[in-house]
C-alpha positions as CSV (number, residue, x, y, z in Angstrom):
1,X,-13.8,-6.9,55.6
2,X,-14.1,-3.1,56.2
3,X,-11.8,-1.0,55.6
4,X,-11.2,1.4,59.1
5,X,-10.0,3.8,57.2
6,X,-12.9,4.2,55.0
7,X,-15.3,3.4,57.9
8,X,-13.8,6.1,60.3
9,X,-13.8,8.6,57.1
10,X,-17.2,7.4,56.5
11,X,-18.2,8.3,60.4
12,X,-16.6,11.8,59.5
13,X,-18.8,12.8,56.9
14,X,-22.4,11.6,58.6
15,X,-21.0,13.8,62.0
16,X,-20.2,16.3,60.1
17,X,-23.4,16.3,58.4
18,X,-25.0,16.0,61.3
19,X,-23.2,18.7,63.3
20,X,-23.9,20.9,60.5
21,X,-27.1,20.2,59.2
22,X,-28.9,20.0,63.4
23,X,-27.1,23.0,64.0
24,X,-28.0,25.3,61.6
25,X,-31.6,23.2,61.9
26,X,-32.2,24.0,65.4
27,X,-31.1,27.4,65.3
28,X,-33.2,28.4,62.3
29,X,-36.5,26.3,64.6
30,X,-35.6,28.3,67.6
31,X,-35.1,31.6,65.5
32,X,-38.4,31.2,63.9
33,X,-40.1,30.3,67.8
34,X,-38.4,33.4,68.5
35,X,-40.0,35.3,65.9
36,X,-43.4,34.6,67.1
37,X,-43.1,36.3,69.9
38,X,-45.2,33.7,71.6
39,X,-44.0,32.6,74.9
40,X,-45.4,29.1,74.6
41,X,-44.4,28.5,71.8
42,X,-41.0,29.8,72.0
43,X,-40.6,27.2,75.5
44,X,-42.3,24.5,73.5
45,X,-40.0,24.9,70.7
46,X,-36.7,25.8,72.8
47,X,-37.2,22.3,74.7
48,X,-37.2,20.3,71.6
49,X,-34.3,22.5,70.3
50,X,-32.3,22.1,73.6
51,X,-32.6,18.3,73.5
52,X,-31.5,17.9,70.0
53,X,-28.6,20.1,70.5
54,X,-27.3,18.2,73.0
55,X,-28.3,14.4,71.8
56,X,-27.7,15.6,67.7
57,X,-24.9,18.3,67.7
58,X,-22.9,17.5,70.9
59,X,-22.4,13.7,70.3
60,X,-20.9,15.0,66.3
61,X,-19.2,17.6,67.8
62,X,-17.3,15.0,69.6
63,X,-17.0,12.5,66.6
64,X,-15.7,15.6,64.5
65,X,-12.4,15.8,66.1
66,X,-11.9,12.3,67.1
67,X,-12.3,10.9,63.8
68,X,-10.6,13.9,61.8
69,X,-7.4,13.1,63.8
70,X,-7.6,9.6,63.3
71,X,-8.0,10.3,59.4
72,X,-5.5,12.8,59.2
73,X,-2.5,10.4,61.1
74,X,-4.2,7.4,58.9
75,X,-3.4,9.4,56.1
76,X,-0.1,10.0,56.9
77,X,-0.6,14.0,57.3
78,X,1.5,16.4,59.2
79,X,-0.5,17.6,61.9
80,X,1.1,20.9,61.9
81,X,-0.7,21.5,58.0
82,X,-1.9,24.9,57.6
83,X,-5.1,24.0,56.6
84,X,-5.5,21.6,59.2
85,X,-4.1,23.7,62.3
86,X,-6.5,26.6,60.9
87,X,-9.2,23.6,60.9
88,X,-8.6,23.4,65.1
89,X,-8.8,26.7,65.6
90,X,-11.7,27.3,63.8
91,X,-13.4,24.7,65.9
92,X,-12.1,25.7,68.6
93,X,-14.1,29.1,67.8
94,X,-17.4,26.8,66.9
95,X,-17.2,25.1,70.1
96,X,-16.4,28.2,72.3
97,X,-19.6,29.9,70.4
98,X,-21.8,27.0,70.8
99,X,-21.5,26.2,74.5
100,X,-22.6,29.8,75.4
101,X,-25.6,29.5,72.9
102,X,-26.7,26.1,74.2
103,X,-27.0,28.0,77.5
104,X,-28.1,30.9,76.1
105,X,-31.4,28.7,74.4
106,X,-31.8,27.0,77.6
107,X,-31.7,30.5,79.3
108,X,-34.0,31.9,76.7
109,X,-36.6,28.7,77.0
110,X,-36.6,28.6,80.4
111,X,-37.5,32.7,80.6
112,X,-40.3,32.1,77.8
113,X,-41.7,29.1,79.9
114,X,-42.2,31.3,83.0
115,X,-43.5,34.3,81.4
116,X,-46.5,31.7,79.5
117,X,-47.2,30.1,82.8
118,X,-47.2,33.8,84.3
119,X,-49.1,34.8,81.7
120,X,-46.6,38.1,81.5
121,X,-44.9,39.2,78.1
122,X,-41.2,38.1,77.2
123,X,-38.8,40.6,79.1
124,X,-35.9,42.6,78.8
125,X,-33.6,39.8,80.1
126,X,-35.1,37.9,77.4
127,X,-34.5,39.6,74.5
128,X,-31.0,40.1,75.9
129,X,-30.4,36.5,76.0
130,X,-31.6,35.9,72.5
131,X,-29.4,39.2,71.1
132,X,-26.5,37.2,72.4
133,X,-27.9,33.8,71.3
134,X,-28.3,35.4,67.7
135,X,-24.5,36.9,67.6
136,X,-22.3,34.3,68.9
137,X,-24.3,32.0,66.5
138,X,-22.5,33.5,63.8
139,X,-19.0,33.3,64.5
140,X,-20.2,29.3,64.9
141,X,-22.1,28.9,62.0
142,X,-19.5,30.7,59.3
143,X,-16.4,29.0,60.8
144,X,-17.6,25.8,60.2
145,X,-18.7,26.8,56.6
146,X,-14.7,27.8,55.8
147,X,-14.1,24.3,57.7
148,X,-16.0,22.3,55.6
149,X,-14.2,24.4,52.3
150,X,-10.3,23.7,54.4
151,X,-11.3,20.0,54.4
152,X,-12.2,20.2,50.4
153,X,-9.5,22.1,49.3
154,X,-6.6,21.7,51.6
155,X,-4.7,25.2,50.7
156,X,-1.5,26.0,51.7
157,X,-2.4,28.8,54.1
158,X,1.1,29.7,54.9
């Protein structure tokens, strides 16, 4: 017999992983597409990167929170933890950063497409998009980093 607490803390490590690992994945892919300067293969890229946003990160992004809140009331934890209510918000600041960038890539692909089938250069309104695309990415990417080191050391934060 399997233990559901084990299996759902098992599910919260792989979508974490996962959330991590395809998000920092697709944006280094796109950043590198980017880089080229090369509108086909920046649309080429941005498709793939799109898709596996949405199919990769989005479904962990969902698991991430589910199963952390099952874990922590299996565990017995007060919800109201410091490290745990920082935890939220700091996902909360992930999630509000990656739903603009996921818009911003699909922005950013879509622009690169038309200017390759146009056979123009990338625009201002592109390199806009991607400015943006590269800030908010931040804010994402390092709040999850001191997540993952909250759900490791479990401090006392006030």
């Amino acid at each position: 017999m399997i233990d559901p607490y084990l299996l759902i803390k098992w599910l919260h490590i792989v979508s974490s992983t996962i959330l991590f690992g395809f998000g920092a994945g697709t944006a280094y892919y796109f950043w590198a597409a980017h880089r080229t300067g090369d509108a086909r293969v920046i649309a080429s890229v941005g498709r793939m990167v799109v898709k596996a946003d949405w199919i990769f990160t989005g479904t962990s992004g969902v698991v991430q929170p589910v199963t952390g809140l099952l874990l922590a009331h299996l565990s017995g934890l007060d919800l109201t933890e410091s490290w745990l209510v920082a935890t939220y918000h700091l996902y909360a600041l992930a999630l509000a950063c990656w739903l603009p960038v996921v818009a911003l890539q699909i922005k950013a692909q879509r622009l690169a497409e038309t200017a390759w089938r146009e056979g123009k250069p990338l625009g201002a309104d592109y390199r806009r998009t991607m400015r943006l695309w590269f800030i908010l990415g931040w804010p994402a990417f390092l709040g999850l980093i001191v997540v993952f080191w909250l759900m490791i050391a479990r401090p006392s934060l006030w």
